[in-house]
C-alpha positions in Angstrom: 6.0 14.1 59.9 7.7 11.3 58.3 7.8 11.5 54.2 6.3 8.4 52.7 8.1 8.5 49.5 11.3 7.6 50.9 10.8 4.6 52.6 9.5 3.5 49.2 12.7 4.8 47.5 14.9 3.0 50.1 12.9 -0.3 48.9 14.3 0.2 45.3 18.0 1.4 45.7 18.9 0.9 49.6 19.3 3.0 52.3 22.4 4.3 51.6 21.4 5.4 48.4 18.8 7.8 49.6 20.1 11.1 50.8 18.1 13.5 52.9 18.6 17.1 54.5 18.2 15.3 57.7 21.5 13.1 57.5 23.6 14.4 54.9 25.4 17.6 53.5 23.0 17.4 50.2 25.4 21.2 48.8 27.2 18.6 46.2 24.0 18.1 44.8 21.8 21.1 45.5 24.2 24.0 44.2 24.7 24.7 40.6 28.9 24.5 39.5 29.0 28.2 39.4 28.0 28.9 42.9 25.3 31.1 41.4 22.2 29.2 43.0 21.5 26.4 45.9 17.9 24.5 45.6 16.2 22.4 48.1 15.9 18.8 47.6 13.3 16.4 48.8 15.8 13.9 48.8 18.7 12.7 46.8 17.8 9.1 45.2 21.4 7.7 43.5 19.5 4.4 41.2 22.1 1.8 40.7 20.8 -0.1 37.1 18.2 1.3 34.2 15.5 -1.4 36.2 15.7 0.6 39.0 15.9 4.2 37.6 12.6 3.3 36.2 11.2 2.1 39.8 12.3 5.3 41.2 10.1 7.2 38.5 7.3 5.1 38.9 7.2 5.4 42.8 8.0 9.3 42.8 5.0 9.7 39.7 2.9 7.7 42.5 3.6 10.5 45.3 3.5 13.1 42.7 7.1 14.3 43.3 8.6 15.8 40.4 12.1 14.7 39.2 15.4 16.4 38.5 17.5 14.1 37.1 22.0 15.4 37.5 24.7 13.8 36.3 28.0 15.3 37.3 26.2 18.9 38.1 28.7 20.6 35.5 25.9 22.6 33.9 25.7 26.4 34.0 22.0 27.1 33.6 20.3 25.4 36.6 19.4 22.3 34.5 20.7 19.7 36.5 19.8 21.3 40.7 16.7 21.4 42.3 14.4 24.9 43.1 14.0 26.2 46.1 10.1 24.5 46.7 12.1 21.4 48.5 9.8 19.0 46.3 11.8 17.8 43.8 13.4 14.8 44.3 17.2 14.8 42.5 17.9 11.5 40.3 21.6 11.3 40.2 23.0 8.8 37.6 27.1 8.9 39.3 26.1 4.8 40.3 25.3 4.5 36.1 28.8 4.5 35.5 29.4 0.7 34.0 31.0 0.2 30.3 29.0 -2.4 28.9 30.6 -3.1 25.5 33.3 -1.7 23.2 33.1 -3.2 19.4 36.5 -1.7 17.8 35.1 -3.8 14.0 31.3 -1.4 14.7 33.4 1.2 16.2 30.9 2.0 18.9 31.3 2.1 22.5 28.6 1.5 24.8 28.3 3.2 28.3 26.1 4.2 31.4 25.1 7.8 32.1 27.0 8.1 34.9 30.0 7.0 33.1 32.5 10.4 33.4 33.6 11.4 30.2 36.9 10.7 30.3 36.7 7.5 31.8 34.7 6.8 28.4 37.9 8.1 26.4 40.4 6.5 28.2 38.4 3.2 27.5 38.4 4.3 23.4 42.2 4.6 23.6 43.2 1.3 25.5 41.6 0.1 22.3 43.7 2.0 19.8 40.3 4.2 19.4 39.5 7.8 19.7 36.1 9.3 21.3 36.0 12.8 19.8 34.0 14.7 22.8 36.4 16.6 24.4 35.5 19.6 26.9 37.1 21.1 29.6 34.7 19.7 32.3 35.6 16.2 30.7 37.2 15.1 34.5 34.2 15.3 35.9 30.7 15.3 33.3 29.1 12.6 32.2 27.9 11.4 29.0 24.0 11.5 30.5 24.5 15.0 30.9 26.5 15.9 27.7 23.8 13.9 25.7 20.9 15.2 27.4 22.4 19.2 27.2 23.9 18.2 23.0 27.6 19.7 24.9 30.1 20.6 22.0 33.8 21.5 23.3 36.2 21.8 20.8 36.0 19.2 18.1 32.9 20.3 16.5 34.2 21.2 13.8 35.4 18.2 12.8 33.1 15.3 14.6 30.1 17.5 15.5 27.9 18.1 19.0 27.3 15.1 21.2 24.3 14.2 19.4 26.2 13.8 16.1 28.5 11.4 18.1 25.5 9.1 19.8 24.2 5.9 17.5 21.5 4.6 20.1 20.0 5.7 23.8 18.5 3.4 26.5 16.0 6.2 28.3 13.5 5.9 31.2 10.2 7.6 29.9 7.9 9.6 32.5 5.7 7.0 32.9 8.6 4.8 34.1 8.7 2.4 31.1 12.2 1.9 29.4 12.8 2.4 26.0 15.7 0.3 24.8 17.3 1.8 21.6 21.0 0.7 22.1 21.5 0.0 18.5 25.3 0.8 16.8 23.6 1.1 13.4 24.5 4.3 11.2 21.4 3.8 9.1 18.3 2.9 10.4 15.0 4.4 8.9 12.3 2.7 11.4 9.8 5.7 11.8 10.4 8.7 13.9 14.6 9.5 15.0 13.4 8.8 18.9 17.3 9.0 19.9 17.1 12.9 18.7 14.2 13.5 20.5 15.6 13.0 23.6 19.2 14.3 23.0 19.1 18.2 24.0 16.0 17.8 25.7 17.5 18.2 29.3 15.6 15.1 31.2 11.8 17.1 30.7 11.1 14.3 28.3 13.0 11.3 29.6 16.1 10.0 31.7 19.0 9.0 29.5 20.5 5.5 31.1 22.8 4.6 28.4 24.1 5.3 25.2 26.0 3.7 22.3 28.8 6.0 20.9 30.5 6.2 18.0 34.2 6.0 17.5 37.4 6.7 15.2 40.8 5.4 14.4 43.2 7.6 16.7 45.3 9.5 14.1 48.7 9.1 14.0 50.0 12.9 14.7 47.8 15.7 16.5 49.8 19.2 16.1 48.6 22.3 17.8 49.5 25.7 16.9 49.0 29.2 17.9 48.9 32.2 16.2 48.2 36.5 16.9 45.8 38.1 14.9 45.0 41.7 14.8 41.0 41.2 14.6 38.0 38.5 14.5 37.8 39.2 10.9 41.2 38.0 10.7 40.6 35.2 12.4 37.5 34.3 10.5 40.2 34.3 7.3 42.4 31.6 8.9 39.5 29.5 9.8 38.5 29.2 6.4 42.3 29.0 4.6 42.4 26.4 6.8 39.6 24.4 6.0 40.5 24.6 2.3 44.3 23.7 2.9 44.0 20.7 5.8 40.4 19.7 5.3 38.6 17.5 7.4 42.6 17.2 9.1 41.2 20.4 10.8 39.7 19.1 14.3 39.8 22.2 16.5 39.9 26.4 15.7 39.4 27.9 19.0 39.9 31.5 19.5 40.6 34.1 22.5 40.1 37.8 22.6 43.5 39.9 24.6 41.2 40.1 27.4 40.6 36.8 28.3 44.4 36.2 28.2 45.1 38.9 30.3 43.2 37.1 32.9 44.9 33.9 32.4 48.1 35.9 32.8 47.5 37.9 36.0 45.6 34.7 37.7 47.7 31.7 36.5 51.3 33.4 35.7 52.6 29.7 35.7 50.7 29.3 32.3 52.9 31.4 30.0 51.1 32.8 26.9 52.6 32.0 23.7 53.7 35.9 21.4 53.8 37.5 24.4 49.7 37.5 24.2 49.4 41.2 23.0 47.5 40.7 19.6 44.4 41.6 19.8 43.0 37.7 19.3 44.7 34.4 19.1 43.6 31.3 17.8 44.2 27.9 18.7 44.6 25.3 16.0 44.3 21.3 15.7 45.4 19.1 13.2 45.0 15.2 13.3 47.0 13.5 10.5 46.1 9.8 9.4 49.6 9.3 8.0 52.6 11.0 10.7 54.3 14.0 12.6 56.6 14.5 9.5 53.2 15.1 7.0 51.3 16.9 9.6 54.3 19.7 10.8 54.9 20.1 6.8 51.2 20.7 6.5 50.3 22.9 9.6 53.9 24.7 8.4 52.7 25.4 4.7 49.2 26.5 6.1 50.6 29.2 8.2 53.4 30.2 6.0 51.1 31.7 3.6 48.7 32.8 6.4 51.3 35.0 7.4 51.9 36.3 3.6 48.4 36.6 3.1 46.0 36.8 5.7 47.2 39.8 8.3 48.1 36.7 10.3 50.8 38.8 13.1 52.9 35.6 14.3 52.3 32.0 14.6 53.8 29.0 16.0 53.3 25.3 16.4 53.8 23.7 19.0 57.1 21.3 18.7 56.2 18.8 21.7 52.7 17.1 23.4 53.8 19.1 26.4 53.9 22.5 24.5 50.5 21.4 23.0 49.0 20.3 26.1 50.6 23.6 27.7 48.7 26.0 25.0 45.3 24.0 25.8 45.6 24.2 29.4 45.5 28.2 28.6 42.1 28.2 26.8 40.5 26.1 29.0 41.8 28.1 32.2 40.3 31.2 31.2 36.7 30.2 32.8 38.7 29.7 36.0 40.8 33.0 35.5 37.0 34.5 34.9 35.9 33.4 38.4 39.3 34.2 40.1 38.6 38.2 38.4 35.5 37.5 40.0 31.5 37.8 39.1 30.7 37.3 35.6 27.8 37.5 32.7 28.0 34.3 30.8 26.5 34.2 27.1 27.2 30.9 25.1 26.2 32.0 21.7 26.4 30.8 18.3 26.2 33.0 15.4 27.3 32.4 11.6 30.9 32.3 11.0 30.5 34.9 8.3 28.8 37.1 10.7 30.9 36.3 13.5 32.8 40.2 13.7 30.1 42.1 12.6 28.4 40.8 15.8 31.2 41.1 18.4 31.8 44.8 16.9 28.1 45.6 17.4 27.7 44.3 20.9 30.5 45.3 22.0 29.6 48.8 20.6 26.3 48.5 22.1 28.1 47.3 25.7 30.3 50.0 26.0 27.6 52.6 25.5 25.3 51.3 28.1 27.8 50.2 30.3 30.9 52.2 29.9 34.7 50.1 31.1 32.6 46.9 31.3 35.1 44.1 30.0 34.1 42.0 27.3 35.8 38.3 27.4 35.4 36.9 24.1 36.2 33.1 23.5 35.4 29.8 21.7 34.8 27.3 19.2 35.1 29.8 16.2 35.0 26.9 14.2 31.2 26.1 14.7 30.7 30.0 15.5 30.3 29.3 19.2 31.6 32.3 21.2 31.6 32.7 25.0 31.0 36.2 24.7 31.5 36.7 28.4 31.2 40.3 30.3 33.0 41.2 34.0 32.4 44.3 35.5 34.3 47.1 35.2 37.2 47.3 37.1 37.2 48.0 41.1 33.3 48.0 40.6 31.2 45.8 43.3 30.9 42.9 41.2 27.9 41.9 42.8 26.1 44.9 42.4 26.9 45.0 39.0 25.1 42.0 38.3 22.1 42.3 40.7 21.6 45.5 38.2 22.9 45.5 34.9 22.8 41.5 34.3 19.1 41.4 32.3 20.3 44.8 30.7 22.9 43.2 28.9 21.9 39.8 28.1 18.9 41.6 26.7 21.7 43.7 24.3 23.7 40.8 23.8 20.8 38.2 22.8 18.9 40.9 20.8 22.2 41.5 18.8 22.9 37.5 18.2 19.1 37.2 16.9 19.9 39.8 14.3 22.8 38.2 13.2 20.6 35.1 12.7 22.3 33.5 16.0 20.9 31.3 18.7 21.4 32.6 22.5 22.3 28.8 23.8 25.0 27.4 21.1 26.0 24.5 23.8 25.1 24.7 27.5 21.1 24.1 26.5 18.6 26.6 28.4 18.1 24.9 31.6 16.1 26.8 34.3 18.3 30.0 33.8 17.3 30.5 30.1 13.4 29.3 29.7 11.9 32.4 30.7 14.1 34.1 27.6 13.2 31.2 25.0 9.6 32.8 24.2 11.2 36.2 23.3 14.2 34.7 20.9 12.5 31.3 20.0 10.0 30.6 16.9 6.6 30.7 18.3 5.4 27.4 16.2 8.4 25.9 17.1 7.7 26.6 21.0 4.5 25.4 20.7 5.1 22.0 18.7 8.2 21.6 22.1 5.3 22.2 24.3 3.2 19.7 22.2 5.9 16.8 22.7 6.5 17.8 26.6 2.1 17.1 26.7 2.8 13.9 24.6 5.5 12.8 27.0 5.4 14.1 30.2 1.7 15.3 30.7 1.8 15.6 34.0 4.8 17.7 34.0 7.0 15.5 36.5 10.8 15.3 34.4 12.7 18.7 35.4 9.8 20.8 35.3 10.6 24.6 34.7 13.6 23.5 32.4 13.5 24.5 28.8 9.9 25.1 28.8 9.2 28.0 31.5 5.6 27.4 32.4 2.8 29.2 30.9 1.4 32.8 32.2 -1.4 32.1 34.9 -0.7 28.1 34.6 -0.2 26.2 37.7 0.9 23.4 35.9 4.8 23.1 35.1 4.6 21.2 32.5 3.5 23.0 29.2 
């Protein structure tokens, strides 16, 4: 039997624009990035302009098909792929992808949803500009789906999360009405903060269609450096000698456990690993001078001179050339992809105080090898915001997938229960998506769950925006939304 919601989608964005089981391979769209899951799509609608995103809400509200709106399916907890029910309809914003308006005096830049992310820097530099999002899925993400999961990468620090980077949204409410808030202003005290209502909220409480960004000067000189450090505690030292020495110079403090290098080093040999990569931790450090290379290298030099004096700092160096920079990157963002090579893996992206930092890695890694004895904790991040990807792989020449199919709730239940009492959050930048929401009831504030189910009512009442995302649905409820 024919559906009778697509012909009416076909009527909005064209035939081509309409993808079904029936004549197309829907896997780019149906299966999450990490291979871990593949949904079932009603259809595939790909909208073209905001008018007819909102058309496609109102005619799928009319059929009462729910929606799941994706932008470049980078996500890792099932936020952005349809279940397995074969009634949800998947929204993909790729066609969204126009730059409507850079102002270099306003220092804003104004893009689609679609629009991948670094298109949307590359368009900031041609202008002498810098757009301070930066992430290792930046190739292919888009700014929908960084704004509507608040992404971080590795300039939080300094510039903040993707919501402390966004001035104004357009979004498509449930209801299919459009709310234009494309305003560049950096103060604006109308009533209620609308744009930070729907930034972080994963598309359950409206579709991001375009956003106004802010930008910066580029700086003159970026320097990286690396440097070996006997312990996290050691680390947490240098972040914070740092800080006091460079100031808001300091744009990135990334750091890596010996494990996670290892990987890199056995699955990408081509990417040497700066000191030999046998201290127990690295860390990865940015600085982005106003004035030149000559005043940056003299500061990032004095900074770790007296590190190394001072701080237990083991050896350090900078990086004398954008290649060498770029080189000692590449290294910290290939561990995810040295992870997968190793094979199956437990993700957690926490965040935790950065004073609390080691005592939490020293109790859950306690608490890990106890239950779990040989299982191999990969410990990376943003140490700067105290974001870790405190990451676990099986223990070695152990079926990976059994490992998970039985010890995977076992230890993000002694993971998450550590980060909560170290006054931590057990989603720092990845948001909860479907993989998550049945955890948020046991780690979230129960009058903060209920005022998010409040607003989802308000919203979305009947429960048609990414329904089972964020907000799992109620015991004995039939109805996704709250």
């Amino acid at each position: 039997m024919d559906d009778p919601l697509l012909p009416a989608l076909r009527a909005i964005v064209g035939d081509a624009h309409v993808l079904t089981a029936a004549d197309a391979d829907l896997t780019p769209w149906e299966q999450d990035w990490r291979r871990r899951h593949r949904g079932r799509a009603r259809a595939v609608v790909r909208p073209g302009s905001t008018d007819e995103v909102a058309a496609v809400v109102r005619a799928c509200a009319a059929y009462g098909a729910p929606i799941v709106p994706q932008g470049g399916n980078t996500g890792l907890v099932l936020g952005g792929v349809p279940d397995d029910s074969g009634t949800q309809v998947v929204l993909s914003t790729t066609r969204l992808n126009r730059i409507r308006a850079l102002d270099p005096a306003n220092l804003t830049l104004t893009v689609e949803a679609g629009c991948v992310l670094q298109v949307a820097q590359q368009a900031a530099a041609e202008a002498g500009l810098w757009l301070p999002l930066s992430l290792a899925a930046e190739g292919s993400c888009t700014i929908g789906g960084n704004l509507a999961t608040n992404a971080g990468g590795t300039q939080v620090l300094r510039f903040g999360n993707a919501r402390d980077l966004c001035l104004g949204l357009e979004v498509v409410t449930a209801d299919g009405q459009i709310y234009r808030g494309l305003k560049g202003l950096r103060k604006d005290n109308t009533g209620y903060d609308l744009r930070h209502l729907f930034i972080g909220s994963e598309g359950t409480l409206g579709i991001i269609t375009a956003a106004v960004l802010k930008l910066y000067p580029q700086p003159a000189a970026q320097l990286t450096a690396w440097a070996a450090l006997p312990d996290l505690e050691a680390a947490v030292a240098l972040l914070a000698r740092a800080q006091r020495q460079l100031g808001p110079a300091l744009t990135g403090f990334e750091v890596m456990n010996r494990w996670a290098l290892t990987l890199v080093q056995r699955h990408f040999p081509q990417l040497p690993v700066p000191l030999a990569g046998a201290a127990p931790y690295a860390a990865l450090l940015e600085l982005s001078d106003p004035e030149d290379e000559a005043h940056a290298r003299a500061q990032l030099e004095a900074l770790l001179t007296t590190a190394l004096q001072q701080d237990r700092v083991l050896d350090a160096v900078v990086a004398h050339s954008l290649a060498q920079a770029r080189a000692m990157w590449h290294i910290r963002e290939s561990i995810p992809l040295a992870q997968a090579e190793e094979g199956l893996n437990i993700k957690h992206d926490i965040s935790v105080p950065v004073s609390r930092l080691a005592a939490f890695c020293a109790e859950a890694e306690a608490a890990l090898a106890q239950a779990v004895p040989g299982a191999r904790v990969v410990n990376f991040g943003h140490l700067g915001d105290g974001n870790l990807h405190f990451n676990v792989q099986c223990p070695a020449g152990s079926d990976a997938a059994a490992f998970l199919r039985t010890q995977e709730a076992r230890i993000h239940a002694l993971v998450y229960d550590a980060v909560q009492r170290h006054g931590g959050s057990i989603s720092a930048e990845h948001g909860i998506g479907a993989l998550k929401a049945p955890l948020l009831p046991r780690y979230q504030d129960p009058v903060a769950l209920g005022l998010m189910r409040a607003i989802k009512q308000a919203l979305d009442p009947h429960g048609r925006l990414n329904p089972g995302r964020v907000l799992a649905p109620l015991a004995g409820s039939d109805n996704p939304a709250p």
